[in-house]
Biopython code that builds the backbone (N, CA, C, O; Angstrom):
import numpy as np
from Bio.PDB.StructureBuilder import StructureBuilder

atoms = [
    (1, "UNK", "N", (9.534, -7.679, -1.307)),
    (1, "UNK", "CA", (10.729, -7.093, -0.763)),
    (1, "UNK", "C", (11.884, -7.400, -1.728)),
    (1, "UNK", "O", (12.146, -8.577, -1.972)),
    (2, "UNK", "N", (12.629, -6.347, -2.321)),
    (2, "UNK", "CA", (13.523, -6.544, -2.823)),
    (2, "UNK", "C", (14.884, -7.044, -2.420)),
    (2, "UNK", "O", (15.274, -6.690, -1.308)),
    (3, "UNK", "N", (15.881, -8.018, -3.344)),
    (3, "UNK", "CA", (16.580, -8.562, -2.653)),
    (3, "UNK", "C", (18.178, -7.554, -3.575)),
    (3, "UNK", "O", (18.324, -7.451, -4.793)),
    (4, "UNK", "N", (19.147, -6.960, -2.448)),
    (4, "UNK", "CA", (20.272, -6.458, -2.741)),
    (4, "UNK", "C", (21.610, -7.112, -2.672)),
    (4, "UNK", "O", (21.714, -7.759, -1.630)),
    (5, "UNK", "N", (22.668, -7.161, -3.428)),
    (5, "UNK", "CA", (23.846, -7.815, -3.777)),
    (5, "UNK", "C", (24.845, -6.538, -2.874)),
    (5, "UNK", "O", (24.612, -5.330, -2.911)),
    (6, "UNK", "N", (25.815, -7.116, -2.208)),
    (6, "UNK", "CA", (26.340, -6.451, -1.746)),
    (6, "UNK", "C", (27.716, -7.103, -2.054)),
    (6, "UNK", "O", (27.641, -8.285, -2.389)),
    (7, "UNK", "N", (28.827, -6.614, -2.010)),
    (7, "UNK", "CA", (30.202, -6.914, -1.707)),
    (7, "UNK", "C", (31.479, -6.025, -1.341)),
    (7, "UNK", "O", (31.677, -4.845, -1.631)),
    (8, "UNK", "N", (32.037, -6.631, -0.849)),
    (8, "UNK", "CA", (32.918, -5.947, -0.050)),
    (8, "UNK", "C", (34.542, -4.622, -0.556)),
    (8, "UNK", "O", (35.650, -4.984, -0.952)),
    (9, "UNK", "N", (34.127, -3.353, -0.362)),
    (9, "UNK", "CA", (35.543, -2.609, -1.093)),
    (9, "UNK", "C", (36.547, -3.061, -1.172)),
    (9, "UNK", "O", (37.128, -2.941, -2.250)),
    (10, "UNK", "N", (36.997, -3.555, -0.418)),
    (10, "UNK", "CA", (38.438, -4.097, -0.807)),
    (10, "UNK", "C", (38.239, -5.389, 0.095)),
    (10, "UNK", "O", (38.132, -5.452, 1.320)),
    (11, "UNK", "N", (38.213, -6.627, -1.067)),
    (11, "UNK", "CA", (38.101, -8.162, -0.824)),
    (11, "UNK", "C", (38.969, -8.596, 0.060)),
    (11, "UNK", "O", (38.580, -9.225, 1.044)),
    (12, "UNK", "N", (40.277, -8.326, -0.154)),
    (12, "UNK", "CA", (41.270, -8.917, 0.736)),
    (12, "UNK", "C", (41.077, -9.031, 2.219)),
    (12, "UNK", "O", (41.390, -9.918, 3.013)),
    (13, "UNK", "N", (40.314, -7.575, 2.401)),
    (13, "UNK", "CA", (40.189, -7.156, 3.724)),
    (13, "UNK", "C", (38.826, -7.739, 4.726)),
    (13, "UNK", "O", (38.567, -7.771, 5.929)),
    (14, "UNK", "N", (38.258, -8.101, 3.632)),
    (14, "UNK", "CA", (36.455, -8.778, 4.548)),
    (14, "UNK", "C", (36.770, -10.249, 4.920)),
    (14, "UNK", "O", (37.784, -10.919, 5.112)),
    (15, "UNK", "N", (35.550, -10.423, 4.932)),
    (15, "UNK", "CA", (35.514, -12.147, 5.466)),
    (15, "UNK", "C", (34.712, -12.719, 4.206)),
    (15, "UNK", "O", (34.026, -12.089, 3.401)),
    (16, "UNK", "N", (35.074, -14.506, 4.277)),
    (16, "UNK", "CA", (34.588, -15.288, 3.315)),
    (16, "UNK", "C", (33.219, -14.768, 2.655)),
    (16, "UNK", "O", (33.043, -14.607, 1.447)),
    (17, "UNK", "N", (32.456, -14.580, 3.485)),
    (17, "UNK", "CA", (30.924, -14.032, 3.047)),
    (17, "UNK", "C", (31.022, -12.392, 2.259)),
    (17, "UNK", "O", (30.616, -12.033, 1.153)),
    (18, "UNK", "N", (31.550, -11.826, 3.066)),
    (18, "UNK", "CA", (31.323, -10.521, 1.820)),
    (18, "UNK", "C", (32.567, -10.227, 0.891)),
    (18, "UNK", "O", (32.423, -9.366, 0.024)),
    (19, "UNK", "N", (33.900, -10.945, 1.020)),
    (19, "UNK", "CA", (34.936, -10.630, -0.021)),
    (19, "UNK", "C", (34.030, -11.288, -1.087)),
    (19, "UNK", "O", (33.700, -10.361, -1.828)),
    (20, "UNK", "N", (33.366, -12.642, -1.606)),
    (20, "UNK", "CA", (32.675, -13.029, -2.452)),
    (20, "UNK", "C", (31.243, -12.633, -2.642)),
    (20, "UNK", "O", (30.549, -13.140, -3.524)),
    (21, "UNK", "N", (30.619, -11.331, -1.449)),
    (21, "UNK", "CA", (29.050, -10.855, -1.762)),
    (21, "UNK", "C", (28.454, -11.715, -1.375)),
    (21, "UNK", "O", (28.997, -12.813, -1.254)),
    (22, "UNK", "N", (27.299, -11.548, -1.086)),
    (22, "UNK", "CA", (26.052, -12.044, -0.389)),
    (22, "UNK", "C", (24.979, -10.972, -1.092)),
    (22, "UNK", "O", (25.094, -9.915, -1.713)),
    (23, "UNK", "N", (23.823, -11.861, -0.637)),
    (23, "UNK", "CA", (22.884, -11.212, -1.135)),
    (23, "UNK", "C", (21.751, -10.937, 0.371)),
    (23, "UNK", "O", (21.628, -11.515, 1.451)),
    (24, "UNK", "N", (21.239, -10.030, -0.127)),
    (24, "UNK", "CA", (20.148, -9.410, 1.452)),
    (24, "UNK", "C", (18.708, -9.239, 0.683)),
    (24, "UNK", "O", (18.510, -8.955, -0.498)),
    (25, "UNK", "N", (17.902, -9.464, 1.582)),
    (25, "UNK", "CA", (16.270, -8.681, 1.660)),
    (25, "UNK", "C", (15.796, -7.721, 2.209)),
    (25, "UNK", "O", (15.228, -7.844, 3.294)),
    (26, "UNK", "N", (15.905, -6.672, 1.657)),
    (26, "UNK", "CA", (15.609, -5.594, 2.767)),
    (26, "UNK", "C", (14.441, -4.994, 1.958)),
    (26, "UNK", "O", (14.201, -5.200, 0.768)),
    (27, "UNK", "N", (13.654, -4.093, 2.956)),
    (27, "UNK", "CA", (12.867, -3.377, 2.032)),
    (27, "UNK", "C", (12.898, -2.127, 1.862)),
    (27, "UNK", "O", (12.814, -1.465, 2.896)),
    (28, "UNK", "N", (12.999, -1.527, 0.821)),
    (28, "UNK", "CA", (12.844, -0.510, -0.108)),
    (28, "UNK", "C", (12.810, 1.313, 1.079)),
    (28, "UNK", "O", (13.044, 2.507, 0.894)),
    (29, "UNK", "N", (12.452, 0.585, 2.004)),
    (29, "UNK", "CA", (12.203, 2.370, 2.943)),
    (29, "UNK", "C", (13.318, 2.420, 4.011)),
    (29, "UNK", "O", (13.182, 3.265, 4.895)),
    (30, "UNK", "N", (14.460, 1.578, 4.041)),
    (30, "UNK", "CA", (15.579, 1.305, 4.540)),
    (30, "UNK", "C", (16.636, 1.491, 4.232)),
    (30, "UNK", "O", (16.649, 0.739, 3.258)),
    (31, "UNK", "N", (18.055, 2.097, 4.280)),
    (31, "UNK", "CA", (19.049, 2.473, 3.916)),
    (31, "UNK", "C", (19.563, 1.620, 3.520)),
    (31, "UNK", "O", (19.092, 0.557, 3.923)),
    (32, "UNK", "N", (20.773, 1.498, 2.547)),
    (32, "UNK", "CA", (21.527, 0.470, 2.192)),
    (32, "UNK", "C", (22.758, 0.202, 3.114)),
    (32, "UNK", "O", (23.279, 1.221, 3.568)),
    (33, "UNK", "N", (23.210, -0.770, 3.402)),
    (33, "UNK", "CA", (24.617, -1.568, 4.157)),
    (33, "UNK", "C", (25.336, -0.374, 3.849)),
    (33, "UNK", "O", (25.388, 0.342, 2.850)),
    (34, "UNK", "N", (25.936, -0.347, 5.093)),
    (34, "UNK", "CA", (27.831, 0.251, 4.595)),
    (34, "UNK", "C", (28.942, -0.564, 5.298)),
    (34, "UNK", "O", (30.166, -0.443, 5.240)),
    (35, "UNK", "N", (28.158, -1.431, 5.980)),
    (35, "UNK", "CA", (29.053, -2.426, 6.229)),
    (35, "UNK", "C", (28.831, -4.363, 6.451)),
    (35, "UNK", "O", (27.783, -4.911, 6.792)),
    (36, "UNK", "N", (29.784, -4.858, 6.222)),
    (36, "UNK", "CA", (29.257, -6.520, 6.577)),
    (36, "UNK", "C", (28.565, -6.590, 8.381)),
    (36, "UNK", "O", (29.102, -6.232, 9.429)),
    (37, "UNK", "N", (27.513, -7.061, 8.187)),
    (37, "UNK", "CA", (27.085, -7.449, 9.177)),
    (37, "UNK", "C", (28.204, -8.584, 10.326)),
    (37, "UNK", "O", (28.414, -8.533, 11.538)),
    (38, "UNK", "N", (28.474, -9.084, 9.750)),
    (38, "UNK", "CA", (29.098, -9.931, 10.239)),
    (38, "UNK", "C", (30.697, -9.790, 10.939)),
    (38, "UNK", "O", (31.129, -10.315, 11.966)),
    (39, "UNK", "N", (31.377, -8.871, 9.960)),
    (39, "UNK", "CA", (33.326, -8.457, 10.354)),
    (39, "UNK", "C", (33.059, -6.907, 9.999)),
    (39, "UNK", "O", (34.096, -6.348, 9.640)),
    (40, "UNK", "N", (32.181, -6.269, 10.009)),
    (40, "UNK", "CA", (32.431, -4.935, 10.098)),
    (40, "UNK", "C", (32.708, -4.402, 9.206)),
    (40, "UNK", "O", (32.268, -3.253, 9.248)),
    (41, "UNK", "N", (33.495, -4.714, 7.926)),
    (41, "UNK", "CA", (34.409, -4.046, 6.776)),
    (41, "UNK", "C", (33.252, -3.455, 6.139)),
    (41, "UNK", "O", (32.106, -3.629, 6.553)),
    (42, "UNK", "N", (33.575, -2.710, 5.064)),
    (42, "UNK", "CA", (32.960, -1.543, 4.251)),
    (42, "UNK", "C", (32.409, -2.117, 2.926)),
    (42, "UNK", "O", (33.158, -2.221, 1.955)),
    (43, "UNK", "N", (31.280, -2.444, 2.877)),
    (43, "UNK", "CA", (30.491, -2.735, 1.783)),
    (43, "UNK", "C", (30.076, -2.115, 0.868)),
    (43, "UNK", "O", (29.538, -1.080, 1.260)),
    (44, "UNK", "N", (30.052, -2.290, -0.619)),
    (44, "UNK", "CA", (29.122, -1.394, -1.295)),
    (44, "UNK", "C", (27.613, -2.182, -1.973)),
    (44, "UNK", "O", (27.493, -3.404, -2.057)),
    (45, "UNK", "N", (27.112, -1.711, -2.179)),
    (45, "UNK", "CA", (25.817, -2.124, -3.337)),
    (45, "UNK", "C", (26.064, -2.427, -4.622)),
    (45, "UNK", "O", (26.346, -1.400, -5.240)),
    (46, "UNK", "N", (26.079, -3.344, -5.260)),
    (46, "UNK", "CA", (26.086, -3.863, -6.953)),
    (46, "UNK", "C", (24.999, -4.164, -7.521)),
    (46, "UNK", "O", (24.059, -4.785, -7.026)),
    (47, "UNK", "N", (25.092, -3.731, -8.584)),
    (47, "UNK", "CA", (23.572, -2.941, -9.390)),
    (47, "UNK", "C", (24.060, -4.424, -10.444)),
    (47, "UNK", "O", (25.025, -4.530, -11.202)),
    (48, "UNK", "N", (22.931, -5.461, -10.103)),
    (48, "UNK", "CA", (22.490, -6.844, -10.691)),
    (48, "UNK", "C", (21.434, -6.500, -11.644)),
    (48, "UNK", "O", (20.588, -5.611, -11.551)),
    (49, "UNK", "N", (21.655, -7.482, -12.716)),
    (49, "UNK", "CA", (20.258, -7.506, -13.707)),
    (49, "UNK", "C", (18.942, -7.716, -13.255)),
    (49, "UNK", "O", (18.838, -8.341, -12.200)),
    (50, "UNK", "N", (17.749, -7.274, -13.901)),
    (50, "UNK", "CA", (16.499, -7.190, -13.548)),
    (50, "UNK", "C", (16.046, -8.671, -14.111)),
    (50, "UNK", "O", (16.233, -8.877, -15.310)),
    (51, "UNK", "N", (15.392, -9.831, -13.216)),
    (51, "UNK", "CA", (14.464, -10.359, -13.469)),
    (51, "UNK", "C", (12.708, -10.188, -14.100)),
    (51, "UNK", "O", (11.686, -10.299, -13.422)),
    (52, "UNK", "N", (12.822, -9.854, -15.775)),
    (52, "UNK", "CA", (11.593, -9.301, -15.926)),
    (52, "UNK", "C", (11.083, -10.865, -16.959)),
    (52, "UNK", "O", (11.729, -11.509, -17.786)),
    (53, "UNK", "N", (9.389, -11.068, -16.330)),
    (53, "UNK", "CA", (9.160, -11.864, -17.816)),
    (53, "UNK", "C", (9.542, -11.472, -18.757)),
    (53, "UNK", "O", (10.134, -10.392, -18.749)),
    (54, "UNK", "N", (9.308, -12.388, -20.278)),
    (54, "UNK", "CA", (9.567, -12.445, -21.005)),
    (54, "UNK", "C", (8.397, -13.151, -22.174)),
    (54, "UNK", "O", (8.525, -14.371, -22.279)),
    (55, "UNK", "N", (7.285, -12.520, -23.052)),
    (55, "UNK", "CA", (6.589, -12.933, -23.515)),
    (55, "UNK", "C", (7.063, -12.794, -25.156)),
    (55, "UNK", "O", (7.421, -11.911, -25.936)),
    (56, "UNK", "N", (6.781, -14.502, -25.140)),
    (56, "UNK", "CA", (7.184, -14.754, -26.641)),
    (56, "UNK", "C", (6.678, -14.105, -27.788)),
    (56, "UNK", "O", (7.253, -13.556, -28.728)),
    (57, "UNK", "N", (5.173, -14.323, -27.450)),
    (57, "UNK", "CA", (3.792, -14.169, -28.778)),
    (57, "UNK", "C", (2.663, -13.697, -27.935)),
    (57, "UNK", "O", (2.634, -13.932, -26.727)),
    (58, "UNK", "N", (1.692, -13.007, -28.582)),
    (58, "UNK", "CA", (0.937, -12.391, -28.162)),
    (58, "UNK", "C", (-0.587, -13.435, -27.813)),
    (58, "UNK", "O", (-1.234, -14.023, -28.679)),
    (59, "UNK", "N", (-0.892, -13.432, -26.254)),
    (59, "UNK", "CA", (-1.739, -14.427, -25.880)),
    (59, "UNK", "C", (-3.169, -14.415, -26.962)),
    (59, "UNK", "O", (-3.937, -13.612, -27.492)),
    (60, "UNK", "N", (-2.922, -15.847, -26.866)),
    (60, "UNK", "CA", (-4.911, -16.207, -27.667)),
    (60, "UNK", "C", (-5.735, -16.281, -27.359)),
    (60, "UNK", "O", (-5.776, -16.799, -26.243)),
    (61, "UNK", "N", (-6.890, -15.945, -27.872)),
    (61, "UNK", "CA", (-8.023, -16.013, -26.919)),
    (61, "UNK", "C", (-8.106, -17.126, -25.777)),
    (61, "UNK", "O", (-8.088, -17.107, -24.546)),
    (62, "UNK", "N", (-8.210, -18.167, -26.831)),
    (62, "UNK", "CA", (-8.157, -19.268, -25.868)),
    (62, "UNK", "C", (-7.117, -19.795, -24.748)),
    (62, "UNK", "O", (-7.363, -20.527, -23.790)),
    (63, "UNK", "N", (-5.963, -19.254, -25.111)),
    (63, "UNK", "CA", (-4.904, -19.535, -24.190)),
    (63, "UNK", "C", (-5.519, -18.155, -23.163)),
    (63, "UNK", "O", (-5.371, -18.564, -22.011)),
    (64, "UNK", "N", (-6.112, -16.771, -23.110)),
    (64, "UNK", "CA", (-6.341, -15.818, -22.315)),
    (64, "UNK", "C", (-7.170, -16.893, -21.383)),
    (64, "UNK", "O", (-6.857, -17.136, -20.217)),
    (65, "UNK", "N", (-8.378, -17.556, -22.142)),
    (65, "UNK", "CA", (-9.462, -18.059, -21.494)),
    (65, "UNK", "C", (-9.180, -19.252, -20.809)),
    (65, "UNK", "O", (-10.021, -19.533, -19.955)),
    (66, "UNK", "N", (-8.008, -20.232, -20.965)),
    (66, "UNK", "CA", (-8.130, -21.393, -20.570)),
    (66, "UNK", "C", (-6.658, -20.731, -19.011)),
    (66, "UNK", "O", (-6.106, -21.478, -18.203)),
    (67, "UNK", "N", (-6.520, -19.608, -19.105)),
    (67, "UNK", "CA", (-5.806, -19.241, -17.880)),
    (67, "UNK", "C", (-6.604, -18.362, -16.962)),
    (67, "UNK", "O", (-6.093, -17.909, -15.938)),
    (68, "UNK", "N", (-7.505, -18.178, -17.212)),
    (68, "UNK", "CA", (-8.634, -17.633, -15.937)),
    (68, "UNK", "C", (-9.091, -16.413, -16.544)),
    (68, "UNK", "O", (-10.180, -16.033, -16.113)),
    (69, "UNK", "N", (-8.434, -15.530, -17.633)),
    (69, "UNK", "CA", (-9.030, -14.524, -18.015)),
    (69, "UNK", "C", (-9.889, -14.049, -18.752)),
    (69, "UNK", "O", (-9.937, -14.239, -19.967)),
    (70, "UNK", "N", (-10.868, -13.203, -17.930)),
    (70, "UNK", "CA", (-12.544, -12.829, -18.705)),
    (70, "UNK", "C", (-12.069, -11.733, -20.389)),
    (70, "UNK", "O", (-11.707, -10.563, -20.263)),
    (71, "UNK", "N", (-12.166, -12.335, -21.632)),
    (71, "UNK", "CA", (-11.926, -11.956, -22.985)),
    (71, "UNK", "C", (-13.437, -10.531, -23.429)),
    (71, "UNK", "O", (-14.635, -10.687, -23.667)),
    (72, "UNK", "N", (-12.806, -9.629, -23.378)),
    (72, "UNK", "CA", (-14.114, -8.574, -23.162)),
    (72, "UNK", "C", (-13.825, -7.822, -24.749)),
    (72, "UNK", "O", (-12.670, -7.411, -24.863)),
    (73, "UNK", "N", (-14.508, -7.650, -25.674)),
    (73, "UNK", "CA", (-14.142, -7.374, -27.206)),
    (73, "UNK", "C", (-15.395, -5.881, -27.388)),
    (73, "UNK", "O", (-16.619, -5.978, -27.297)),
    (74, "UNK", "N", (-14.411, -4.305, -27.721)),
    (74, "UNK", "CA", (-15.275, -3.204, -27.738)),
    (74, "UNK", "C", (-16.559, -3.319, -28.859)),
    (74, "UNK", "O", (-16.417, -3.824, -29.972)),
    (75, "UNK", "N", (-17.705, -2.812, -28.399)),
    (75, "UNK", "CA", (-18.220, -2.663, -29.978)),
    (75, "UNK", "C", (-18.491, -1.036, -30.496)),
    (75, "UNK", "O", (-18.113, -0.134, -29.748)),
    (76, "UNK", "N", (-18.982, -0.789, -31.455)),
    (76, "UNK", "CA", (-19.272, 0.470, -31.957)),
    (76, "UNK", "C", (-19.615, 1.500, -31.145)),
    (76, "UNK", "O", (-19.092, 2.596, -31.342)),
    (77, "UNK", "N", (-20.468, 1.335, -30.190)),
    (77, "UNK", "CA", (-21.607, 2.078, -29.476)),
    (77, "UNK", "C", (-20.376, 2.355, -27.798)),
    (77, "UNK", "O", (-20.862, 2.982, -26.856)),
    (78, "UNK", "N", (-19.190, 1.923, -27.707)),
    (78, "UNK", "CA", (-18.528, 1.967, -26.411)),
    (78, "UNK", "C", (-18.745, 0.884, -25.698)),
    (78, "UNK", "O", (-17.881, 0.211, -25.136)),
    (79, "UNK", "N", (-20.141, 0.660, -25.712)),
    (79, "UNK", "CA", (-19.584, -1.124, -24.798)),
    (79, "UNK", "C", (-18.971, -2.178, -25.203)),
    (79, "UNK", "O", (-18.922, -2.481, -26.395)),
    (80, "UNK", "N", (-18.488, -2.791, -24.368)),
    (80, "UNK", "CA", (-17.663, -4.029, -24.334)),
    (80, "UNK", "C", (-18.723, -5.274, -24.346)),
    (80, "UNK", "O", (-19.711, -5.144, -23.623)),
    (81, "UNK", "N", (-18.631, -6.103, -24.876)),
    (81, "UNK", "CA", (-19.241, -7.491, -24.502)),
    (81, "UNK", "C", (-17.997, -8.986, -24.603)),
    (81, "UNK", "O", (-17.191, -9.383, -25.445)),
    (82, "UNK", "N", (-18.456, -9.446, -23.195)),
    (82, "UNK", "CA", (-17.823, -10.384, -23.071)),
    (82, "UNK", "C", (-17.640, -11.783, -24.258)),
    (82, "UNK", "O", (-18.758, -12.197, -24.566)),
    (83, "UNK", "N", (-16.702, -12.421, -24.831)),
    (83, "UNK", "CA", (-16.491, -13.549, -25.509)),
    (83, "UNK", "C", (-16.930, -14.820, -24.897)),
    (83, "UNK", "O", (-16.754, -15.884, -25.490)),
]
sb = StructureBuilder()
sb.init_structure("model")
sb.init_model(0)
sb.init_chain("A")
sb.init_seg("    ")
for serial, (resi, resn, name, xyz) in enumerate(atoms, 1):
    if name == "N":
        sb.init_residue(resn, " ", resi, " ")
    sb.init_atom(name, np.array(xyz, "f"), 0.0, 1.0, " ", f" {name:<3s}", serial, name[0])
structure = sb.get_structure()
């Protein structure tokens, strides 16, 4: 479930929690806020950076293998055989 940043149109006018934003969990087949749950005022949605990994170097065999993953290498003929 994705989590949404919300804060409030005009700060002056909300309460402690949404003049400074809050953050929500909602899921994805649900409309977005148009208002604070809490004092009613008029919220919008703020478009936050994406949390994506980040891979340094390209995994080694052995680092593939010593993390659970089966190392499968093509040969000529179309099959694969396992390492």
């Amino acid at each position: 479930m994705p989590t949404y940043h919300y804060i409030a149109t005009k700060p002056e006018d909300g309460c402690p929690r949404c003049s400074k934003g809050f953050d929500l969990r909602r899921p994805i087949s649900r409309p977005a806020l148009t208002e604070c749950p809490l004092c009613k005022t008029p919220v919008r949605k703020v478009i936050t950076s994406v949390n994506t990994p980040r891979v340094s170097k390209p995994m080694s065999v052995s680092d593939a293998k010593s993390a659970g993953f089966t190392i499968l290498e093509k040969r000529c003929d179309g099959s694969y055989e396992k390492l």
